[in-house]
N, C-alpha and C positions, 0 to 999 in steps of 0.2 A: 965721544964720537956721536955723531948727527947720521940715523938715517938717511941716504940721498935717494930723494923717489924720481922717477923717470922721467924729466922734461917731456917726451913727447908723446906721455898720455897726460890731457888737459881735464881727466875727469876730477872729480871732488875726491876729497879725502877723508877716510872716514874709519872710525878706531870702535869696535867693541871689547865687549871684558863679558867676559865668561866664567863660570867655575863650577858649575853641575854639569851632569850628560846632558839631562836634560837642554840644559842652557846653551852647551855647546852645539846639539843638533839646531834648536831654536836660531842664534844666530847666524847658523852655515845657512840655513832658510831662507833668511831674512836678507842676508849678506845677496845670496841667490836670483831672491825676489826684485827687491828693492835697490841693490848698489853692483850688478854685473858688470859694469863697465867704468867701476871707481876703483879706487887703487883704496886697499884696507889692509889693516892693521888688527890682530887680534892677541888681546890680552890673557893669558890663563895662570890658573895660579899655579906654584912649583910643584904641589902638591899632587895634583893630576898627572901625574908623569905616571904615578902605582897603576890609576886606570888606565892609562894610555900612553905608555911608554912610545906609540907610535906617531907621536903630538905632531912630529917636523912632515909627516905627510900633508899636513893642511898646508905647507908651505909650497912642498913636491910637487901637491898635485892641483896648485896654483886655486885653492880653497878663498887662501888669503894671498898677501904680497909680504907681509912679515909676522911669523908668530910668535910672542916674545912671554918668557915665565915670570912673573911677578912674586918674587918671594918670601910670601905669606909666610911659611915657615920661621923662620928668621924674624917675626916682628911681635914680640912677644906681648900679653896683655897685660900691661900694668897702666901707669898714669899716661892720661890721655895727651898731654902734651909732649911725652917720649915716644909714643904711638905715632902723632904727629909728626915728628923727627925723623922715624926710623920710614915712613910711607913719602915722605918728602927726599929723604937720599935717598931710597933702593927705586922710585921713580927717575932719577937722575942716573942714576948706575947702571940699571938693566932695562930702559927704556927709551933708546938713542933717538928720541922723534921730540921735538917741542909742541907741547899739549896743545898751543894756541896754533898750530898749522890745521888742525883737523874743522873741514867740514861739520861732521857730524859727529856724536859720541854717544854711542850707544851701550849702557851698563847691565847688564842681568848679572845678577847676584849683587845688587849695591849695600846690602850691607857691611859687604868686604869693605877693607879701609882702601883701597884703590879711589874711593867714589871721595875719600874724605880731601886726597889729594887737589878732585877737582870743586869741590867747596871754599880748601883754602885757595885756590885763583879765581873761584866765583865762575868758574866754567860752567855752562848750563851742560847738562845733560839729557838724553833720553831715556827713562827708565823701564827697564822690563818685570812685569815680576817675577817672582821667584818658581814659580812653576804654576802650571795651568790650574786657576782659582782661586790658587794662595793671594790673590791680590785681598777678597773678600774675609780672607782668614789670617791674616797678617800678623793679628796675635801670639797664633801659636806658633808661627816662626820664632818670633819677638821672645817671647816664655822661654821655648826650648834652646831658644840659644843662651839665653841669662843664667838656665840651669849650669848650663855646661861649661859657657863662658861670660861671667856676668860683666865684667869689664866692657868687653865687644856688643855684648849685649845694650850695655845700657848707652853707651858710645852712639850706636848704631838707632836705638829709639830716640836718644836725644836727637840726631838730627834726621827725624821721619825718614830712617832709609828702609827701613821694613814698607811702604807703604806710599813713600811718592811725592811726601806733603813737604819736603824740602823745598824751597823757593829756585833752587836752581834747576829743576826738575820743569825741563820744558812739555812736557808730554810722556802719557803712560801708556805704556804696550801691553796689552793682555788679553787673555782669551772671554771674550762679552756673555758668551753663551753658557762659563760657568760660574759666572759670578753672583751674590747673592744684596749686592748693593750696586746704587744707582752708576752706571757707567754710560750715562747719556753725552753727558758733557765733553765739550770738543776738545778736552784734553784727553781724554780716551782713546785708544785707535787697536783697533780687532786685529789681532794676528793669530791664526790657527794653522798650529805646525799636521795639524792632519790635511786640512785643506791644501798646504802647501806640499807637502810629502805629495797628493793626487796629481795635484799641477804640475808636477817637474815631468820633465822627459824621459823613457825609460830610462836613456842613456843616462843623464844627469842622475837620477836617485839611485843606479846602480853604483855610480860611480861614490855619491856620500856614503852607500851604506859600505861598501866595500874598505871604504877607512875604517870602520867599527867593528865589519865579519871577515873574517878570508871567505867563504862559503856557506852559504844555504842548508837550516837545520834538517836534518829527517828525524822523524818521530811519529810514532803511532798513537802518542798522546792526544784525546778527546777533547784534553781542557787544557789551557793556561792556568797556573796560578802567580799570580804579584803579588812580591812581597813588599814590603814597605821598611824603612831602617826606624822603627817608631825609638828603637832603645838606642842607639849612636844619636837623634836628634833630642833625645833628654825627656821623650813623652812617656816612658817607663821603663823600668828596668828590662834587664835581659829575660828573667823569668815572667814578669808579666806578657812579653811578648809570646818568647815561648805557649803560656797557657791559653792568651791568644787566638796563634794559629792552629793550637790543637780543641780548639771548637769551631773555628774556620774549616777543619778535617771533617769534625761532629756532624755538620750540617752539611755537606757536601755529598751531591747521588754517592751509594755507595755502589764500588766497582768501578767507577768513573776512573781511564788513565790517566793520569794528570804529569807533564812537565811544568818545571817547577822556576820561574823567570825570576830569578831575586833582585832587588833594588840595586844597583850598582856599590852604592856606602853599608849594604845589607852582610855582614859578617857570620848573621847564625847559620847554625848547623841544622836542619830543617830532617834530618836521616832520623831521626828519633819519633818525630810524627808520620812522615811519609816513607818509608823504609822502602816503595816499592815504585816511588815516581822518579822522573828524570829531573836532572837538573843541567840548567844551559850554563854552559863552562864560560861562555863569552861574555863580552864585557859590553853593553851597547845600550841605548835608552829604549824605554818599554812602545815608544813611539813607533818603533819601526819592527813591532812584530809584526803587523800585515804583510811583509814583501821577506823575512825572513827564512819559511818555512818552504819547504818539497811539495809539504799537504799541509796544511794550515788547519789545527784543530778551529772549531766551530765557537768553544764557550771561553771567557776567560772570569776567573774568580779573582776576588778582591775586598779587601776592607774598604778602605776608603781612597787607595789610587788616587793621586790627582793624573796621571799618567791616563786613566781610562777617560778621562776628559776631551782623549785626543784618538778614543779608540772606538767608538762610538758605532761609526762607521762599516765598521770591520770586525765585530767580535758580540755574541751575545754574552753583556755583562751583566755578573750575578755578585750585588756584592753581601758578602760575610762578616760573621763573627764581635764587629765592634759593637753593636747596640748591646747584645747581654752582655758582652764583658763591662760596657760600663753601667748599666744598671744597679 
């Protein structure tokens, strides 16, 4: 079955792909900014349902015009031409729109094999990267996936999708101001979800955040802390993390309240170092603490956040712990 979109809006059409919070606020932004009056299409993986069981709101609350799960799950990593196979049916299966009707096609997370789909029809793409900076740091994506999943991993370097250099790759989207390599060149194009979060209207960003909170934290907490998932993305084990953030504690004012903001993919147990801070039950990207809070603590801590790339604005950031740990 064939999507049928609306004759009688004449706007463009245009398909993102999603698969981090991150990514997903990124594209509700951008979808926002740049395509309000086109009819879109947003892709996410099955996976995302654990975070966000409340996915078909993007639909509800007319985010997107169709939100469709792609079932990463199900597409197991072995040889790469069964890989091919299995991303070529389950696009045909759970995708009722033909790729060639879309406008525009915008991917953030393209190492996911979704992006491989449009390689094999030679679709160009617009690529976002994987989260604010990571454009400059692309490696250790690259690394920590090969750890975990070398297959996808080396799938994904062979065809430059950590980083953009794929030929099909018509322009790259990312944040300019925290990159560490040259981003002059007119395939470049600055997008800043803090920027964009300012610009919307109250109504409007109430209404994205309100997908991600039912209601506004209270807390009497001073500081923020961000966690980061370093052991899920294969940069160390569980215990190195752990010892970690218990010198991220070391070095932190003591007496300082601290609520405790974990990475969305972030799984540890954090009660063993902080025994006496709070932690935020909710599920949401770290982008949108500024508008989250009753009374908005002042400081926010951090190893290396790419998330504080976009907080800048809004919080004085102190970041911890990783130089002595890797010393």
């Amino acid at each position: 079955m064939t999507y049928m979109w609306d004759e009688k809006n004449s706007g463009r059409k245009v398909l993102y792909h999603a698969v981090s919070s991150y990514q997903l606020l990124e594209v509700l932004l951008h979808k926002m900014t740049y395509h309000s009056e086109d009819r879109a299409v947003l892709i996410l993986p099955d996976f995302i349902t654990k975070k966000y069981p409340q996915y078909r709101k993007l639909k509800a609350d007319h985010f997107f015009d169709q939100v469709y799960l792609f079932p990463y799950l199900h597409i197991y990593h072995r040889e790469e031409e069964e890989i091919l196979k299995d991303t070529v049916k389950f696009y045909g299966q759970y995708i009722p729109c033909e790729i060639t009707e879309f406008d525009k096609i915008y991917v953030a997370g393209a190492h996911f094999y979704f992006s491989l789909y449009l390689l094999l029809n030679q679709i160009p793409f617009i690529f976002f990267e994987d989260a604010a900076g990571m454009l400059s740091r692309w490696e250790e994506l690259g690394e920590g996936l090969k750890k975990k999943f070398p297959v996808h991993g080396e799938i994904a370097g062979k065809y430059g999708l950590f980083n953009g250099a794929n030929p099909c790759v018509e322009r790259i989207i990312c944040l300019k101001k925290a990159q560490t390599i040259d981003v002059s060149d007119p395939i470049y194009e600055n997008f800043s979800v803090e920027e964009a979060l300012e610009k919307c209207s109250v109504g409007k960003r109430k209404k994205l955040i309100h997908f991600f909170l039912k209601k506004r934290i209270r807390t009497k907490a001073q500081a923020i802390l961000l966690t980061q998932q370093f052991s899920n993305l294969g940069y160390m084990t569980e215990q190195e993390q752990y010892r970690l953030y218990t010198r991220v504690k070391e070095q932190m004012p003591k007496k300082v309240r601290v609520i405790i903001k974990k990475h969305p993919d972030d799984s540890m147990n954090y009660s063993g170092i902080f025994p006496e801070a709070e932690v935020i039950k909710e599920t949401f990207p770290s982008e949108l603490l500024p508008y989250v809070f009753w009374k908005k603590p002042r400081t926010l801590y951090s190893v290396n956040s790419t998330g504080c790339e976009n907080l800048e604005n809004h919080f004085i950031i102190r970041k911890l712990g990783r130089e002595e740990e890797t010393q």
